[in-house]
PDBQT receptor file of N, H, CA, C and O in Angstrom, charges set to zero:
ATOM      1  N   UNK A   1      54.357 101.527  68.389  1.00  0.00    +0.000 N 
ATOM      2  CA  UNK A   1      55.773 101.648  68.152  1.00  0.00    +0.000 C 
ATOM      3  C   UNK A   1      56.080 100.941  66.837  1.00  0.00    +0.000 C 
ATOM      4  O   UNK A   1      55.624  99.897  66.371  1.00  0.00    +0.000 OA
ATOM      5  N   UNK A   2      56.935 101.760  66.394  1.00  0.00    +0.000 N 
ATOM      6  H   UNK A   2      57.305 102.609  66.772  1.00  0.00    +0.000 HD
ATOM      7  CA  UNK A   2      56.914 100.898  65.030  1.00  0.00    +0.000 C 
ATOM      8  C   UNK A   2      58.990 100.741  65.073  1.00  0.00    +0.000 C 
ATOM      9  O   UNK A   2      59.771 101.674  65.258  1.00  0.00    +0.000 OA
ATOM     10  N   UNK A   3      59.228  99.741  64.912  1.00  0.00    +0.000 N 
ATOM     11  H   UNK A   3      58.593  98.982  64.763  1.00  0.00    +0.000 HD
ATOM     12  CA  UNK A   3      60.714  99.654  64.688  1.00  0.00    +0.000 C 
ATOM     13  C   UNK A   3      61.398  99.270  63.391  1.00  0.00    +0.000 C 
ATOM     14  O   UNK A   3      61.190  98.267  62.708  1.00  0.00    +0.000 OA
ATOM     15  N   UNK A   4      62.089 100.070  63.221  1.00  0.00    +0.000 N 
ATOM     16  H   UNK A   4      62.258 100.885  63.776  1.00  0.00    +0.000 HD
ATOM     17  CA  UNK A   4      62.567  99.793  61.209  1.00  0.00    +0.000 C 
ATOM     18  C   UNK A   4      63.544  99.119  61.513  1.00  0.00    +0.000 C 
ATOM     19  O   UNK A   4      64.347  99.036  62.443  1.00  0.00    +0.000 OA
ATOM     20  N   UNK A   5      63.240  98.420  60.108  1.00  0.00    +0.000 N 
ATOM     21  H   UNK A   5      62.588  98.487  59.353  1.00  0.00    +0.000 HD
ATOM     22  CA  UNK A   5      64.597  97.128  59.699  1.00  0.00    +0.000 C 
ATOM     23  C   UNK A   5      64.954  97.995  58.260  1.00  0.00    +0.000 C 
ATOM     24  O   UNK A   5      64.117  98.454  57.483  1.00  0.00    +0.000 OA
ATOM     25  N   UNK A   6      66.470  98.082  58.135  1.00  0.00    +0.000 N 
ATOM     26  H   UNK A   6      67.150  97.710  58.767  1.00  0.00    +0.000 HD
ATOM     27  CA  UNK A   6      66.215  98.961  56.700  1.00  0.00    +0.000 C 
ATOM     28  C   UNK A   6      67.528  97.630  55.903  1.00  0.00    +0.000 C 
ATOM     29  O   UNK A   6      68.264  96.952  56.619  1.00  0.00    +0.000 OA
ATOM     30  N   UNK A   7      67.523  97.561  54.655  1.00  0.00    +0.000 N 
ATOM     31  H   UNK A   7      66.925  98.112  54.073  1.00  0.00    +0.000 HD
ATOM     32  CA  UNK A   7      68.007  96.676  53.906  1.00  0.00    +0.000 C 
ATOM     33  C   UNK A   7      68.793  97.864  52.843  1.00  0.00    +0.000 C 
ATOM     34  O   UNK A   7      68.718  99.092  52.878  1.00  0.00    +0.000 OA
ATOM     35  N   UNK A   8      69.519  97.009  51.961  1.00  0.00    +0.000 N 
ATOM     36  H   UNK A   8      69.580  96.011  51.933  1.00  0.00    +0.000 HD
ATOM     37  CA  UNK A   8      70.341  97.848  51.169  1.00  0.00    +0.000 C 
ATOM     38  C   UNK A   8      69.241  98.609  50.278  1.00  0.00    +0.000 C 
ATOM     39  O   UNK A   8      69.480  99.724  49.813  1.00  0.00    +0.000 OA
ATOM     40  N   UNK A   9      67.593  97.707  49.991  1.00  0.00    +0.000 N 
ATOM     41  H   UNK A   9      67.400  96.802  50.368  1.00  0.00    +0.000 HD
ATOM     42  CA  UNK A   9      66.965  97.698  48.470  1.00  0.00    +0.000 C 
ATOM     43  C   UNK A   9      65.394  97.810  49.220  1.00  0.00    +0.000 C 
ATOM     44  O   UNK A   9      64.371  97.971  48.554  1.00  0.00    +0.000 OA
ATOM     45  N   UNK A  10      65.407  97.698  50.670  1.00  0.00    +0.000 N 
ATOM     46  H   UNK A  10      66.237  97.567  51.211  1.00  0.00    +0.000 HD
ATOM     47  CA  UNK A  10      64.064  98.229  51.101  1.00  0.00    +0.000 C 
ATOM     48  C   UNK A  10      64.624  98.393  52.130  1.00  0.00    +0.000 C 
ATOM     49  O   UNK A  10      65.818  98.216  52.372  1.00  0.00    +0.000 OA
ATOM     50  N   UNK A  11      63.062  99.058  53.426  1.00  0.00    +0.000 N 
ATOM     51  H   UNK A  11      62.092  99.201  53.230  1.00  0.00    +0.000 HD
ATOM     52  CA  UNK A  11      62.679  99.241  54.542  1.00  0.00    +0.000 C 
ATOM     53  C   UNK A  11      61.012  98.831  54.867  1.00  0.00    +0.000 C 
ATOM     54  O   UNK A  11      59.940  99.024  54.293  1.00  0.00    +0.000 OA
ATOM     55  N   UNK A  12      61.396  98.258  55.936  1.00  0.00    +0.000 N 
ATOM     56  H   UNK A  12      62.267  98.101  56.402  1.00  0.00    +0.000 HD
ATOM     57  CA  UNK A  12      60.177  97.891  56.702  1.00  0.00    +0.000 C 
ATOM     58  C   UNK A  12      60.087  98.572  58.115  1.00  0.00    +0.000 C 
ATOM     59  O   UNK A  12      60.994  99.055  58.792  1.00  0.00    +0.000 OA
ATOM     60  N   UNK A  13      58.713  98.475  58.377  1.00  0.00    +0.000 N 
ATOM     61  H   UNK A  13      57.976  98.083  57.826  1.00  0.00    +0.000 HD
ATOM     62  CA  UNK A  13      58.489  99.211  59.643  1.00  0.00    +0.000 C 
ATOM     63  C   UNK A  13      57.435  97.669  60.635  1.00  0.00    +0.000 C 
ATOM     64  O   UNK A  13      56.296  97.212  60.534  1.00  0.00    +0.000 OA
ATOM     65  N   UNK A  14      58.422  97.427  61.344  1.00  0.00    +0.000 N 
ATOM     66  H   UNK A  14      59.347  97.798  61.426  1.00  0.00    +0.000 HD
ATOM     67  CA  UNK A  14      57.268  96.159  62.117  1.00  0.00    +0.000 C 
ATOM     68  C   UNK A  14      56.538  97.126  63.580  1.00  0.00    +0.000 C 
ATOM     69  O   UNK A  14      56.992  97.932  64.393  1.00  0.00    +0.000 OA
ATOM     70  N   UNK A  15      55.514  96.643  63.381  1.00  0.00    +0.000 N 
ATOM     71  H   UNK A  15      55.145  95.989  62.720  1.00  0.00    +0.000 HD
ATOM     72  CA  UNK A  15      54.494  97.654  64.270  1.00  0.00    +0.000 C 
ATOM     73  C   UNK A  15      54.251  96.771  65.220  1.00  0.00    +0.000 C 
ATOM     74  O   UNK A  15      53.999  95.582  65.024  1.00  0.00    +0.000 OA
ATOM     75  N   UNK A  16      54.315  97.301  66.236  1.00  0.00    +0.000 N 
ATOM     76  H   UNK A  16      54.519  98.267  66.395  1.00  0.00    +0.000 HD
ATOM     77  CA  UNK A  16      54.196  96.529  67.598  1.00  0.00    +0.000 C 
ATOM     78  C   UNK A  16      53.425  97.092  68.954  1.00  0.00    +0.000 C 
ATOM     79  O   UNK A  16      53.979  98.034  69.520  1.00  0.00    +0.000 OA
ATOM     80  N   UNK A  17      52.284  96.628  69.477  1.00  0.00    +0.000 N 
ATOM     81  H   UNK A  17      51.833  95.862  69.018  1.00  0.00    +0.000 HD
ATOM     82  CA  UNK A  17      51.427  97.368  70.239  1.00  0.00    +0.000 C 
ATOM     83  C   UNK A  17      51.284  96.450  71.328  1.00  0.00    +0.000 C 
ATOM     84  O   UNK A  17      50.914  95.284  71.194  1.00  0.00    +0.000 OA
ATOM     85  N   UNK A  18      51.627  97.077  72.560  1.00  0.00    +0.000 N 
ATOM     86  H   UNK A  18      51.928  98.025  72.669  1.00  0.00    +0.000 HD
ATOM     87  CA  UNK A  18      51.284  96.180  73.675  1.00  0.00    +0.000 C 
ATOM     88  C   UNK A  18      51.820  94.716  73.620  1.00  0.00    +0.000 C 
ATOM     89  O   UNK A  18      51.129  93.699  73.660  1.00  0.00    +0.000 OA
ATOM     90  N   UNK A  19      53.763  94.828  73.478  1.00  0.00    +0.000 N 
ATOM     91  H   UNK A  19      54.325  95.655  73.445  1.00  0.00    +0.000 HD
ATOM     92  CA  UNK A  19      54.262  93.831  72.889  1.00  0.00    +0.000 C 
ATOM     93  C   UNK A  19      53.927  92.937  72.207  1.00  0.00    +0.000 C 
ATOM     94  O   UNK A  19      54.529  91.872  72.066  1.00  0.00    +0.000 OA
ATOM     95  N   UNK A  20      52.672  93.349  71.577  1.00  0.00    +0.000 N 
ATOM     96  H   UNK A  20      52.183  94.214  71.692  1.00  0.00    +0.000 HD
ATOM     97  CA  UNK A  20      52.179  92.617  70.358  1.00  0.00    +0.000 C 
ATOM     98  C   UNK A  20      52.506  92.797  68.785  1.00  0.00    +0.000 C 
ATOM     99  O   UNK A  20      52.204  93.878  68.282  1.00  0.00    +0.000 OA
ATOM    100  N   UNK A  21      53.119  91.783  67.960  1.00  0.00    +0.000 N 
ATOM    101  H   UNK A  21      53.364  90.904  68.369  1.00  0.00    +0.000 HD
ATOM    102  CA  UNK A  21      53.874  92.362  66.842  1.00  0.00    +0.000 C 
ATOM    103  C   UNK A  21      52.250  92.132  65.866  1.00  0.00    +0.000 C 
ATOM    104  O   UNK A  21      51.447  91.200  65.828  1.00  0.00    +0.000 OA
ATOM    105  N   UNK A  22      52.324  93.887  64.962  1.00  0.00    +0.000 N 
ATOM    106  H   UNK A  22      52.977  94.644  64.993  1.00  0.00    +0.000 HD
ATOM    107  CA  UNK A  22      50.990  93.558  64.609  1.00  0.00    +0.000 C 
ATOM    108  C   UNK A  22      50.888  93.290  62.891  1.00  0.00    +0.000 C 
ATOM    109  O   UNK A  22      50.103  92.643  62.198  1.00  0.00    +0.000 OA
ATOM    110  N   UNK A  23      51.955  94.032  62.624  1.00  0.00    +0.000 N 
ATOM    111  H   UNK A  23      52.593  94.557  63.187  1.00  0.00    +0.000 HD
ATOM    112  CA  UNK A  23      52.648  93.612  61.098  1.00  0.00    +0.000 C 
ATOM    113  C   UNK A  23      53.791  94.014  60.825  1.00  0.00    +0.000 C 
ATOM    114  O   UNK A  23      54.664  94.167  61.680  1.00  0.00    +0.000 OA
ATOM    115  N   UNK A  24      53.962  94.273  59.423  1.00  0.00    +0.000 N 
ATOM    116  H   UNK A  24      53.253  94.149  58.729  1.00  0.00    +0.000 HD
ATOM    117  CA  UNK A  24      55.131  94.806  58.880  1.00  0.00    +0.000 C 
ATOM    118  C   UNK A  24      54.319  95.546  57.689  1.00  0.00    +0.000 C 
ATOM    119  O   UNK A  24      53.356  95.078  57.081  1.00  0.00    +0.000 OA
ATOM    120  N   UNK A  25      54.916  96.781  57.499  1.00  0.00    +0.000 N 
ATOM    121  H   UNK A  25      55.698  97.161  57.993  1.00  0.00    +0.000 HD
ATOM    122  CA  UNK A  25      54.701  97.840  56.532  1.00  0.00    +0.000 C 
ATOM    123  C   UNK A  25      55.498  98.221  55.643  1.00  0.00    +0.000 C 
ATOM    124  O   UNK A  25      56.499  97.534  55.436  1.00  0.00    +0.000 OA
ATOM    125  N   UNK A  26      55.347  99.005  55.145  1.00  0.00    +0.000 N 
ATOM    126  H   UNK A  26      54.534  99.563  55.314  1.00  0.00    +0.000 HD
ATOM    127  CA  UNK A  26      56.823  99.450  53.984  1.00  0.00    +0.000 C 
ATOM    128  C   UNK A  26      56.855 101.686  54.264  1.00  0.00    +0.000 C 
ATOM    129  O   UNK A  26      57.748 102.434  53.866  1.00  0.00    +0.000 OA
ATOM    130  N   UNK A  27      55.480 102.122  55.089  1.00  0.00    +0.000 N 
ATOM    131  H   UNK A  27      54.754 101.514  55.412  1.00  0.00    +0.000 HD
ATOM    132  CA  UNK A  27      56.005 103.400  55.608  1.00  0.00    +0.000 C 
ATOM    133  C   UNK A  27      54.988 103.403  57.015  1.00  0.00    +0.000 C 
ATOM    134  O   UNK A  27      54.134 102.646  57.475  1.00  0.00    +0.000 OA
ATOM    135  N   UNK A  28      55.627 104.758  57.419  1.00  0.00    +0.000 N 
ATOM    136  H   UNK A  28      56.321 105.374  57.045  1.00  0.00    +0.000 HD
ATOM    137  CA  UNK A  28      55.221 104.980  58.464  1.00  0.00    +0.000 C 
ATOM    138  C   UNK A  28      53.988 104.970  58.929  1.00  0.00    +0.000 C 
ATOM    139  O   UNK A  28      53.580 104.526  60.002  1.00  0.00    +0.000 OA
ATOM    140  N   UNK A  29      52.821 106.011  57.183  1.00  0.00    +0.000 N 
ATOM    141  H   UNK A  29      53.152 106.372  56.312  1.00  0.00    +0.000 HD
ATOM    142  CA  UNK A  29      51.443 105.962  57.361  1.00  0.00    +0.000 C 
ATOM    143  C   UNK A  29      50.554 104.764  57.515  1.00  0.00    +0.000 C 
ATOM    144  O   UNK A  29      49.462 104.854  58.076  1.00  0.00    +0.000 OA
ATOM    145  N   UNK A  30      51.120 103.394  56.907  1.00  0.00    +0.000 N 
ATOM    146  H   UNK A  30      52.007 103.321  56.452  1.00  0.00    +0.000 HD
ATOM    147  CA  UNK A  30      50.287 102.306  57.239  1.00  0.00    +0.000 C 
ATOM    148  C   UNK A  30      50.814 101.815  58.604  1.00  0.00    +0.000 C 
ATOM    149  O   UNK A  30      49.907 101.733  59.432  1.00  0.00    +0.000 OA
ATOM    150  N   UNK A  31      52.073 101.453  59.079  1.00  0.00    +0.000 N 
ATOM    151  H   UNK A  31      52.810 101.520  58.407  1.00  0.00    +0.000 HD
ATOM    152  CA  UNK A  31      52.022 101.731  60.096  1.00  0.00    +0.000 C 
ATOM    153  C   UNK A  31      51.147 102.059  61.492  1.00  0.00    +0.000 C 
ATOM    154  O   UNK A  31      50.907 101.378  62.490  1.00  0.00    +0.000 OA
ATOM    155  N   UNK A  32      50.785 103.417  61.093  1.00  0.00    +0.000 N 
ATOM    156  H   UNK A  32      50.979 103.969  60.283  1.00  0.00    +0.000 HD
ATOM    157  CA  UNK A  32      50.012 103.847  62.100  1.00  0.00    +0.000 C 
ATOM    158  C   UNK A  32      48.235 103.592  61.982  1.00  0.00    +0.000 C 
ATOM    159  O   UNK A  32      47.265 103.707  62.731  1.00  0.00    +0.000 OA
ATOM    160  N   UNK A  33      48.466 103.239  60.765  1.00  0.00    +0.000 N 
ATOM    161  H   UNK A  33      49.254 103.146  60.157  1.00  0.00    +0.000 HD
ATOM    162  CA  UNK A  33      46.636 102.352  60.791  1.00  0.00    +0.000 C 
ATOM    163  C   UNK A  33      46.694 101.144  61.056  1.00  0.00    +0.000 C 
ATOM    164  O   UNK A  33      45.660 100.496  60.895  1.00  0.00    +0.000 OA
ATOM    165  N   UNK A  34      47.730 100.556  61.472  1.00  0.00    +0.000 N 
ATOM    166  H   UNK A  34      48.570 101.082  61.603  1.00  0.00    +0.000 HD
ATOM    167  CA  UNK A  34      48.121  99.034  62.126  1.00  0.00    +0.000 C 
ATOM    168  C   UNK A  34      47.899  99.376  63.463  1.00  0.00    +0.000 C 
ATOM    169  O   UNK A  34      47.168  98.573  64.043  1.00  0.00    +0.000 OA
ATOM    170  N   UNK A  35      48.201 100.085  63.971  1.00  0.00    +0.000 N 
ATOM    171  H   UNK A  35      48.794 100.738  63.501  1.00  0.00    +0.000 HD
ATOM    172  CA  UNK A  35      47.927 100.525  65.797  1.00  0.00    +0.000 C 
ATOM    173  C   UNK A  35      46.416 100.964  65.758  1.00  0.00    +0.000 C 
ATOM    174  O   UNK A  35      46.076 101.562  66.779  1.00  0.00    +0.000 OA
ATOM    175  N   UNK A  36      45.686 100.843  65.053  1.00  0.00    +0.000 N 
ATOM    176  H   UNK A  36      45.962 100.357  64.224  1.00  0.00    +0.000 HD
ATOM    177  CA  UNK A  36      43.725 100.718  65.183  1.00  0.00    +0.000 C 
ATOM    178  C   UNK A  36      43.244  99.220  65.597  1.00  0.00    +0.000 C 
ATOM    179  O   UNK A  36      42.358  99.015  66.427  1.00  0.00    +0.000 OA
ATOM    180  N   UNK A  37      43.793  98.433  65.059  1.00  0.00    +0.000 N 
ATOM    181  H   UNK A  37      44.512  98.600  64.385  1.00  0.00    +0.000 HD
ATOM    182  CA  UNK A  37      43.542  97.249  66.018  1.00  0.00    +0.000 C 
ATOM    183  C   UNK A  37      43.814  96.790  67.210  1.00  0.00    +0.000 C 
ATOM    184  O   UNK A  37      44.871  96.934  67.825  1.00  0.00    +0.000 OA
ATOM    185  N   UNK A  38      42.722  96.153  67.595  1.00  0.00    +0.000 N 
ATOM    186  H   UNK A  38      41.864  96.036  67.095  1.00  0.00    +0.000 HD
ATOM    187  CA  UNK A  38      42.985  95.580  68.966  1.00  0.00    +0.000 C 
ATOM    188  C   UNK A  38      44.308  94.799  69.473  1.00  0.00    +0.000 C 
ATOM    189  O   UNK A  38      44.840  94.035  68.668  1.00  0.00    +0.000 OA
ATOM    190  N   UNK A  39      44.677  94.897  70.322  1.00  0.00    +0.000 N 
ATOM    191  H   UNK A  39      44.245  95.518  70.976  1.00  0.00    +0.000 HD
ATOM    192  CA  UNK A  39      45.803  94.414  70.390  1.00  0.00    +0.000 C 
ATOM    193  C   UNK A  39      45.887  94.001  72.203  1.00  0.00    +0.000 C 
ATOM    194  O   UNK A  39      45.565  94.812  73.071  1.00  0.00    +0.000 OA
ATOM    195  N   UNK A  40      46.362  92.652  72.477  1.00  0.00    +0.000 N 
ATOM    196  H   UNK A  40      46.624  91.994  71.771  1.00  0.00    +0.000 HD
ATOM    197  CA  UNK A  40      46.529  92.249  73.829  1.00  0.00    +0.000 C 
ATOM    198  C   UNK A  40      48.061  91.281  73.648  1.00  0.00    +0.000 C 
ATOM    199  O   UNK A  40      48.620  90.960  72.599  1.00  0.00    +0.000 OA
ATOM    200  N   UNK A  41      48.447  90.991  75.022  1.00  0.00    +0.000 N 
ATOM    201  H   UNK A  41      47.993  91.253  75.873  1.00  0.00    +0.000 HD
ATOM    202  CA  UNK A  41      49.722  91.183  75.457  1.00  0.00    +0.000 C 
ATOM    203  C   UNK A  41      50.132  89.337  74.465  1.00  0.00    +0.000 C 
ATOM    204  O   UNK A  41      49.312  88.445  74.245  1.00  0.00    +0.000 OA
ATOM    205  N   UNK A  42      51.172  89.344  74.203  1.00  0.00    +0.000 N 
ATOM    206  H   UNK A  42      51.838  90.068  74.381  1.00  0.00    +0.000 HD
ATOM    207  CA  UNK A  42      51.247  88.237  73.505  1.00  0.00    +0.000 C 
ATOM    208  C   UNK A  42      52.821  87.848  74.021  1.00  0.00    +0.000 C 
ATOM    209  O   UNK A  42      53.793  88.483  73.613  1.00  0.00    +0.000 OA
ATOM    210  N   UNK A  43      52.963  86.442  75.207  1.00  0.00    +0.000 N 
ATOM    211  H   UNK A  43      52.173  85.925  75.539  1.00  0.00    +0.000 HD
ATOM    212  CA  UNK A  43      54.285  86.202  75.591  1.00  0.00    +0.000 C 
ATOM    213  C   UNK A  43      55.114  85.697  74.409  1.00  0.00    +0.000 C 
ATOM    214  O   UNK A  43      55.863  86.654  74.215  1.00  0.00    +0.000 OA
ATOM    215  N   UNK A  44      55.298  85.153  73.880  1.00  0.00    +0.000 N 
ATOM    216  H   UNK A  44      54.690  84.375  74.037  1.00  0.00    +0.000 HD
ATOM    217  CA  UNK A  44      56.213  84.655  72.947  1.00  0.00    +0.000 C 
ATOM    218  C   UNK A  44      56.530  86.028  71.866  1.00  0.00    +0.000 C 
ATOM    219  O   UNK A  44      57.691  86.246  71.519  1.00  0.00    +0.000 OA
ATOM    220  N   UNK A  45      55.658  86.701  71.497  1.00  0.00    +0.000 N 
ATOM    221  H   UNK A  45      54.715  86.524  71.779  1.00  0.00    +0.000 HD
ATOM    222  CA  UNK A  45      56.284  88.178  70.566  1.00  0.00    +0.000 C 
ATOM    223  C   UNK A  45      56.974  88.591  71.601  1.00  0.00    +0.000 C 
ATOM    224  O   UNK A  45      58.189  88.656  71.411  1.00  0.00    +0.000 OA
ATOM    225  N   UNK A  46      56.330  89.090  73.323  1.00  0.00    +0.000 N 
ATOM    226  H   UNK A  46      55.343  89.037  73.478  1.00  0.00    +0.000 HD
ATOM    227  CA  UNK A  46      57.588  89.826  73.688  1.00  0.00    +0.000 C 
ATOM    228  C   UNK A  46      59.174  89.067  74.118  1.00  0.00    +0.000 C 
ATOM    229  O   UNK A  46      60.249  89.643  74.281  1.00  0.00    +0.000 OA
ATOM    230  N   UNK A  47      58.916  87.840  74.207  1.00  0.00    +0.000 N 
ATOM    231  H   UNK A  47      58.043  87.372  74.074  1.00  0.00    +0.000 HD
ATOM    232  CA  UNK A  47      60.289  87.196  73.773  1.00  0.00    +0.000 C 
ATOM    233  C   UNK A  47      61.303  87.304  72.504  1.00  0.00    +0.000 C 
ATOM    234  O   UNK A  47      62.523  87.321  72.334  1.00  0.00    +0.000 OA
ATOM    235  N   UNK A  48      60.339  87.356  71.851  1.00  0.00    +0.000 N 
ATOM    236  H   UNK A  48      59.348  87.342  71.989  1.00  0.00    +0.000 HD
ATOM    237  CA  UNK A  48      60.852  87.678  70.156  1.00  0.00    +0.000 C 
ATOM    238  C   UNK A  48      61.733  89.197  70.082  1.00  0.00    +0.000 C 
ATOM    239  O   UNK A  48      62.820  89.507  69.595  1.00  0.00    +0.000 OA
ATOM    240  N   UNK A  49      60.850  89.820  70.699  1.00  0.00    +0.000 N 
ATOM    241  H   UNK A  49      59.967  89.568  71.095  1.00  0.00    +0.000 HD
ATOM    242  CA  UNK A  49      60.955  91.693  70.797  1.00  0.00    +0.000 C 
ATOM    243  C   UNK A  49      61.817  91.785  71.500  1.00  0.00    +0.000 C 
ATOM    244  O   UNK A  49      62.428  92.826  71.261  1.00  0.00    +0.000 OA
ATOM    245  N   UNK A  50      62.216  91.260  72.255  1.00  0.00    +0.000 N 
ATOM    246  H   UNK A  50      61.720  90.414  72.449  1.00  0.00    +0.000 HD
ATOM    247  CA  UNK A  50      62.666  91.657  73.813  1.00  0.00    +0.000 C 
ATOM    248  C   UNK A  50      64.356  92.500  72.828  1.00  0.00    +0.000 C 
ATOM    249  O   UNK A  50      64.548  93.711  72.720  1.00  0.00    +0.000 OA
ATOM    250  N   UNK A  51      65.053  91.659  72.416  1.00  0.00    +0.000 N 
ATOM    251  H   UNK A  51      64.897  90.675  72.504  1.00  0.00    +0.000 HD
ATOM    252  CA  UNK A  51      66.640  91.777  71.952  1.00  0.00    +0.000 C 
ATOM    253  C   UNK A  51      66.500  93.189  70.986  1.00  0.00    +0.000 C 
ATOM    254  O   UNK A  51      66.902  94.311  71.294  1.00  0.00    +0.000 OA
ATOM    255  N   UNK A  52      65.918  92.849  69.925  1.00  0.00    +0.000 N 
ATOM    256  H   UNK A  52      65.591  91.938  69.675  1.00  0.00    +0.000 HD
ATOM    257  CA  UNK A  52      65.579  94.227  69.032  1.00  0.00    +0.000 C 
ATOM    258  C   UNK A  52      65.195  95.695  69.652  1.00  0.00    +0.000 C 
ATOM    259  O   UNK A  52      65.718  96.765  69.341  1.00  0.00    +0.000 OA
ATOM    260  N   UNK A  53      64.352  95.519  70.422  1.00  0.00    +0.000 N 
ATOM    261  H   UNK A  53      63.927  94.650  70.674  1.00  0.00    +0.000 HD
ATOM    262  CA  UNK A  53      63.628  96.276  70.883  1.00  0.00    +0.000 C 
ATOM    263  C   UNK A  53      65.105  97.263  72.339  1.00  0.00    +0.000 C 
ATOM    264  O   UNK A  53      65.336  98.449  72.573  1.00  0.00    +0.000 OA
ATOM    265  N   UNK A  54      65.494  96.394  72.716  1.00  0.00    +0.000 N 
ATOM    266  H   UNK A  54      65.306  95.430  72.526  1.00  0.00    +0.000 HD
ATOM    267  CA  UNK A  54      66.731  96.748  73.672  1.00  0.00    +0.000 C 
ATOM    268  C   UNK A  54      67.944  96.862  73.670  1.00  0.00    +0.000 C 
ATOM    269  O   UNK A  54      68.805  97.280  74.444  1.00  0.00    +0.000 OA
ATOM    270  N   UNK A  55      67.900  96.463  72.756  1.00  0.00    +0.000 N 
ATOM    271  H   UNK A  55      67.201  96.124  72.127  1.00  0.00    +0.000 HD
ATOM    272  CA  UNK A  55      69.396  96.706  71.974  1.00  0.00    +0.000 C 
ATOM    273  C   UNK A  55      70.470  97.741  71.259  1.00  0.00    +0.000 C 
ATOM    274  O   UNK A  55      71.659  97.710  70.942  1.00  0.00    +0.000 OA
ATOM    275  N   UNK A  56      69.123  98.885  71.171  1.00  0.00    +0.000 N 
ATOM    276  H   UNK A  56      68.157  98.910  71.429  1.00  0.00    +0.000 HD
ATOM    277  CA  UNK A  56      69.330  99.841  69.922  1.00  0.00    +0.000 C 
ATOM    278  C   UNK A  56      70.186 100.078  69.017  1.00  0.00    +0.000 C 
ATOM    279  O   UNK A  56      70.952 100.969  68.649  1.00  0.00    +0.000 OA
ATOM    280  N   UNK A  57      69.668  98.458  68.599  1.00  0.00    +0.000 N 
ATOM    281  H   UNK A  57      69.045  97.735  68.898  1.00  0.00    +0.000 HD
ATOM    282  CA  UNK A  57      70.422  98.802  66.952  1.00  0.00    +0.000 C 
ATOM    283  C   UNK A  57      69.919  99.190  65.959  1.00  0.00    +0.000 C 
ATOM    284  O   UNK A  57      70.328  99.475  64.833  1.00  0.00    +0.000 OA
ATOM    285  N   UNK A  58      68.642  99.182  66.634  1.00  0.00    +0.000 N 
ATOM    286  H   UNK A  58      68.310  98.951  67.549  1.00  0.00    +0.000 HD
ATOM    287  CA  UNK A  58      67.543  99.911  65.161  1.00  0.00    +0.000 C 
ATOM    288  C   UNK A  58      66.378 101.127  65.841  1.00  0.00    +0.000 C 
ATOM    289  O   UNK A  58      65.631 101.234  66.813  1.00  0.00    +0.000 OA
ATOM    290  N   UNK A  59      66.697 101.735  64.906  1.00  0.00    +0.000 N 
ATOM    291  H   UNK A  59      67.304 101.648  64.117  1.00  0.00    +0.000 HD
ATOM    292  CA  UNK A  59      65.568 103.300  65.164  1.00  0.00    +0.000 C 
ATOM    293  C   UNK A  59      63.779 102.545  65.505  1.00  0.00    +0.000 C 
ATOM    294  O   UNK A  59      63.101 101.647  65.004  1.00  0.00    +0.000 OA
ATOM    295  N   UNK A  60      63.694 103.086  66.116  1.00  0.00    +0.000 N 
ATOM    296  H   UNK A  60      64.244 103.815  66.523  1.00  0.00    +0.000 HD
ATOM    297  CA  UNK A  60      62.379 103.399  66.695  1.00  0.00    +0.000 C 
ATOM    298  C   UNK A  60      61.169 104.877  66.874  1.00  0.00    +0.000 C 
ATOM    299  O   UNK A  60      61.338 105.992  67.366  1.00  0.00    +0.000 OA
ATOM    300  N   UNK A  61      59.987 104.236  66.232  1.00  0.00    +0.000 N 
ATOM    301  H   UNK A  61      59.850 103.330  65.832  1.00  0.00    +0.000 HD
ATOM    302  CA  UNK A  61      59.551 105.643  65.944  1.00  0.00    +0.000 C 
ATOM    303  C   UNK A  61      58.085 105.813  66.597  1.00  0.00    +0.000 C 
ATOM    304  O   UNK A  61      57.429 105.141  65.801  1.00  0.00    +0.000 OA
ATOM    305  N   UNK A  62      57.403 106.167  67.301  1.00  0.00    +0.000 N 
ATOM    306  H   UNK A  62      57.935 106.713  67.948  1.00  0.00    +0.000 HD
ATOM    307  CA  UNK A  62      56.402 106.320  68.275  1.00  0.00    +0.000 C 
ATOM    308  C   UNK A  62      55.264 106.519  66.813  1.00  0.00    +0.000 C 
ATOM    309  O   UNK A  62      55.332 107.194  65.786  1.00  0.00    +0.000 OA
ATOM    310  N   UNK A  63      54.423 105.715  67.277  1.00  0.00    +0.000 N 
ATOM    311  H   UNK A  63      54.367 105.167  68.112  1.00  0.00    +0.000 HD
ATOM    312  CA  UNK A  63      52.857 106.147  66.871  1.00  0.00    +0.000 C 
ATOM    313  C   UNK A  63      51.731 106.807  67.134  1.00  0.00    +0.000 C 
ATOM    314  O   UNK A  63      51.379 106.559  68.287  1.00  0.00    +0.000 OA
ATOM    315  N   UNK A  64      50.978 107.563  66.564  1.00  0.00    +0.000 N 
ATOM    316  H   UNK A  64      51.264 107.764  65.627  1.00  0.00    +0.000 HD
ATOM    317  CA  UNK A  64      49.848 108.139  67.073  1.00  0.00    +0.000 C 
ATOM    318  C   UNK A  64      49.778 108.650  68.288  1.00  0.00    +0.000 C 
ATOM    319  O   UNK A  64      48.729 109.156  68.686  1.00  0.00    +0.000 OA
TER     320      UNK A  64
């Protein structure tokens, strides 16, 4: 899952797998080579995630 933050002068895409936040990108295609790594459950990101992620104030865009 990748969720965009967009700014007046950029956009980022923070990639997040198995409520694990795995980076931040600038498009979709790196993005989705961020979801090739391993990835296990991480409590404090999905605390972090939890508001953004449920909130929908920001677009969300499925990976791979």
């Amino acid at each position: 899952m990748a969720l965009e933050e967009r700014g007046p002068d950029m956009t980022q895409y923070h990639v997040i797998h198995n409520w694990l936040w795995l980076g931040a990108v600038e498009s979709l295609d790196q993005a989705a080579e961020l979801t090739r790594l391993p990835a296990g459950f991480d409590q404090d990101g999905y605390k972090i995630l939890c508001k953004p992620l449920l909130s929908g104030d920001y677009p969300l865009h499925p990976l791979g």
